[in-house]
C-alpha positions, 0 to 999 in steps of 0.5 A: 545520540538519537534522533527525536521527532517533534509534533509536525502539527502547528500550533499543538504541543505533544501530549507525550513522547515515545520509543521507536524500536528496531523490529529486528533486535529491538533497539532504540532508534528514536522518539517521536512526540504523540499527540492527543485530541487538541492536537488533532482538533489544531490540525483540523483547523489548520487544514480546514482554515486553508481549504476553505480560503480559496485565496490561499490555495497553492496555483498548480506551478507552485505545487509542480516547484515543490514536488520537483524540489521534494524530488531533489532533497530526496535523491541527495539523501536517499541512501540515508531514507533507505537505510532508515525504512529498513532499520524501521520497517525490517524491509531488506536494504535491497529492496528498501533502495527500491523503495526510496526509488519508487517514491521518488519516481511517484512525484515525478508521476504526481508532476506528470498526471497534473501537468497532462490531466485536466478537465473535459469539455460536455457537449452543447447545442446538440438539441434545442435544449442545449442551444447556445451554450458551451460547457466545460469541467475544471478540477479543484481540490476535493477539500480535507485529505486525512491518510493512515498508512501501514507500516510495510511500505514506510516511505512508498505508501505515504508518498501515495497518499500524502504527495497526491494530495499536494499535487491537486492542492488539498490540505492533508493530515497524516498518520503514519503507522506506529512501528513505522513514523520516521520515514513519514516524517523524514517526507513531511520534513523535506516538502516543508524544506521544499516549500510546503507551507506546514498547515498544508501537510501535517503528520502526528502519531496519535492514539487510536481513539484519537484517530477515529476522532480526526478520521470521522470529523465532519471537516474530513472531505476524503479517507485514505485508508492502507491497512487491516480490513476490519480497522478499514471497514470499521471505520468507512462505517462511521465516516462523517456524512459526505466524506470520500474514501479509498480502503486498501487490505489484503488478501491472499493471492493466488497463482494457477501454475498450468502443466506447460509452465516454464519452471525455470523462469517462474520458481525464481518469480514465486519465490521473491514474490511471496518471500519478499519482505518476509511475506508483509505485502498485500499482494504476496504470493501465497496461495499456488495451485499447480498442475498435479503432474508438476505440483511435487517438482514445483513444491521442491523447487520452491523449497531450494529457493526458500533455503537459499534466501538469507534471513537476518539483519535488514540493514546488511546488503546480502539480507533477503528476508528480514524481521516481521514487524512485531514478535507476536507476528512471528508467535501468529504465524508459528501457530498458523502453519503448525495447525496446518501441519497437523490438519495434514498439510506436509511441511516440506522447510522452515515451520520455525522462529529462528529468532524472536523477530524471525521466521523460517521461510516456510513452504507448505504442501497441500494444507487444508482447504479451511486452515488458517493459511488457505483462508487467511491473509498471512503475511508473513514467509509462508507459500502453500502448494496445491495440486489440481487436475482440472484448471477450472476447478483450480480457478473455483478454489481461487476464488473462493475467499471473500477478498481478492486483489491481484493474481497470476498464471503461469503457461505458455498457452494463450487460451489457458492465460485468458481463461484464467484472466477472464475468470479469477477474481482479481482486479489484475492478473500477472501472466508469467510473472508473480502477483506482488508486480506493481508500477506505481502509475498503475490501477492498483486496487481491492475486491469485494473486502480487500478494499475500496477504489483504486490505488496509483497515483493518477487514481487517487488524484483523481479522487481528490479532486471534484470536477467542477463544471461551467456552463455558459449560455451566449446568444452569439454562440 
C-alpha cells in the first residue's frame, strides 16, 4: 500500500490526484492531491487572515517550542526522511543522510539567529534636531511568505524557505517541486504534529498557471524562488507591486587549478563536487581550467575518479551517482556533450546513457569555448577541462558567461589564491576546496542571472522580516 498525500490547505478540497514515480526506474511511490485556483485563493485567505490579525501571531517562544519540537520528530524519523529524499529525488542514500542532517541542523540555525538577532538602537540627541529622543527598531514578520522549491534538494531547500519563515512568524504557502512533494510534505506534516497551527504553513501542488496566480497575488509580501532562471526572472517581472523576493538559479561554476596545485588533495574534491548528485547541484563543478603543463595529468585523474564512482539505485548505500530527475534530462545531456565532441572537445569517459534514467559520468577535454556545455548550466555528470597558460586569461574565460555563484582555486600560493579571489566573479570563491561547499549559515547567493539576494538562514530571516522603528521624544531624556 502506498502512501497518499492530501491537500495541506485548510478549508480546500483536491482539484485532482496524481502519481509520484521514482526517477530511478519509474515506480509508483505515492499520490498526492492537486490543487487548482480555489485552492490557491483559500490558502491565500488562510494566510492572509493571520497576517493581518496581529493577535494571532505566534510570540517567538512558541515558535522557538516548535522548532525544537520540529527537530525532534525529525531525528526520530530521519532514516525514514533520507530514504524517501532518495527514492524521490535520485539524490545517493549517503549523501540524502547528509541531507536530513542538514535540515535538521538548519532549525537549529533558525532558533539560533531568533534567539540572538534583534533589532538596533538609531542614535539621537546628537544634534539640536534629535534633542530629546531616543530611537530604536523592532523586527515583525514581513507579512505573506510564498516559496516554490526545486527538486534536487527535496527536504534541505524547503526547510530553507519554509522554517525561516516560521521562526520570524510569517504565514507561509509552499509549493514543492512536482518530481519532489513527499519530503515537503513529510516537514509541513511534522511542525503541524509540533504545534503549527495548519493555516501558518500550507503546502499543495498546483499547476503552473495556478501557481503564477498565487505567486503574483497582491496579498504575497515576500517570493522565495530555487529553480530555472527563466521561470524565476519571469516571474520576478509580474510579481504584484510591493512584493519582496530572493531568486536562487544556477550557473556553471568554474575552477582555476594553478601549476602548484596539490593534485592528490584536489582530483578527490573536483570529482564529488561536480559528480554529486549526478551533477544536479547549482554550484557543481563544471567548468576547470588548468595550468597546460598539468591540464592532461588532471583531465586523467579526474577520469580514474569518474569510473570508479558507482552509478546505479539511489536507494543501495555503496550508490555514488544516482538517476537525473526525469529521462528527457538524460536525452539533453546525451546531446549536449556529443555536439561537444564533435566540435573537437576530446571525450576522454562516459558520453553515454547507461539507462533511461542514468548517465555515464563523463569528463571532457577542452570543448569549444561556444558549446553548450562551456556556455551552459549542465546539471547533470559532465566536467570540462581547460588548459590555459596565463592565469588571468583562465580568470577572463571564467568570467565569461552572464551568471556566476560560487567558485574555486586550487594553489599553494597566496598571491595566485587572492588574485584569483579578487577578480573572478563569483559571489564566493573556495580556496583548495571544490565549489558545491556550503554550510547552511552561510551567505549563499547568485550573481548577475544566477539569482537574487542572499541565501542561508540568518539572510533569508532577514528578509522576512521588516525593521520597525520607535522613535520617543521625552523632555526628561
Amino acid at each position: 500500500m502506498i502512501d497518499h498525500f492530501p491537500l495541506m490547505i485548510p478549508g480546500a478540497g483536491p482539484a485532482a490526484r496524481e502519481d509520484v514515480v521514482a526517477p530511478y526506474d519509474g515506480s509508483r511511490i505515492a499520490t498526492v492531491d492537486i490543487g487548482d485556483t480555489g485552492a490557491v485563493e483559500q490558502a491565500l485567505k488562510n494566510a492572509d487572515a493571520l497576517s493581518a490579525d496581529g493577535s494571532m501571531w505566534l510570540p517567538a517562544w512558541r515558535r522557538i517550542e516548535i522548532l525544537e519540537k520540529t527537530m525532534d520528530l525529525m531525528r526520530d524519523k530521519a532514516s525514514e526522511l533520507a530514504v524517501e529524499a532518495a527514492r524521490e529525488g535520485g539524490k545517493p542514500l549517503t549523501d540524502s543522510k547528509v541531507e536530513v542532517t542538514r535540515a535538521i541542523d538548519s532549525i537549529r540555525i533558525c532558533i539560533e539567529t531568533l534567539r540572538t538577532e534583534g533589532g538596533t538602537e538609531i542614535p539621537m540627541d546628537v544634534n539640536t534636531a534629535s534633542a530629546g529622543r531616543m530611537a530604536f527598531t523592532h523586527n515583525i514578520p514581513i507579512g505573506v511568505v510564498v516559496a516554490v522549491s526545486a527538486f534536487n534538494h527535496p527536504l534541505n531547500l524547503i526547510v530553507h524557505q519554509v522554517a525561516p519563515a516560521v521562526a520570524t512568524g510569517c504565514p507561509v504557502i509552499v509549493k514543492p517541486a512536482g518530481d519532489t512533494p513527499l519530503s515537503c510534505f513529510r516537514f509541513v506534516s511534522m511542525l503541524r504534529e509540533a504545534g503549527l497551527p495548519e493555516e501558518w504553513c500550507q503546502a499543495a501542488l498546483i499547476p503552473d498557471n495556478v501557481a503564477t496566480q498565487l505567486v503574483t497575488d497582491s496579498r504575497v509580501a515576500f517570493f522565495s524562488f530555487i529553480g530555472s532562471a527563466r521561470v524565476g526572472w519571469m516571474l520576478r517581472s509580474i510579481l504584484s507591486a510591493g512584493t519582496r523576493c530572493a531568486l536562487e538559479h544556477g550557473g556553471a561554476a568554474p575552477v582555476i587549478v594553478a601549476e602548484d596545485a596539490d593534485l592528490r588533495d584536489a582530483l578527490p574534491l573536483l570529482a564529488k563536487g561536480g559528480l554529486y548528485h549526478a551533477g544536479q547541484v547549482c554550484v557543481s563543478v563544471q567548468r576547470v581550467f588548468v595550468h597546460e603543463s598539468i591540464a592532461r595529468t588532471v583531465a586523467d585523474g579526474l577520469v580514474e575518479q569518474a569510473q570508479a564512482m558507482r552509478v546505479g539505485d539511489p536507494t543501495h548505500e555503496d550508490t555514488e551517482i544516482g538517476p537525473l530527475i526525469r529521462h528527457a534530462e538524460v536525452d539533453r545531456i546525451e546531446d549536449w556533450v556529443g555536439e561537444a565532441a564533435k566540435q573537437g572537445g576530446q571525450l576522454l569517459c562516459g558520453g553515454k546513457r547507461l539507462s533511461a534514467s542514468t548517465y555515464a559520468a563523463t569528463i571532457l577535454f577542452d570543448p569549444p569555448s561556444d558549446a553548450k556545455v562551456s556556455t551552459l548550466e549542465i546539471f547533470g555528470p559532465v566536467i570540462c577541462v581547460y588548459p590555459y597558460r596565463e592565469l588571468d586569461d583562465a580568470i577572463a574565460r571564467a568570467n565569461a558567461l552572464p551568471y556566476a555563484f560560487q567558485a574555486a582555486v586550487f594553489s599553494n600560493r597566496l598571491d595566485i589564491a587572492m588574485r584569483v579571489y579578487s577578480r573572478i566573479n563569483a559571489s564566493a570563491v573556495m580556496i583548495n576546496d571544490h565549489t558545491a561547499f556550503r554550510v547552511d549559515w552561510m551567505p549563499f547567493a547568485g550573481l548577475g542571472q544566477s539569482g537574487l539576494g542572499v541565501g542561508g538562514i540568518p539572510y533569508t530571516m532577514r528578509d522576512m522580516q521588516v525593521e520597525k522603528m520607535m522613535v520617543l521624544r521625552s523632555q526628561a531624556w
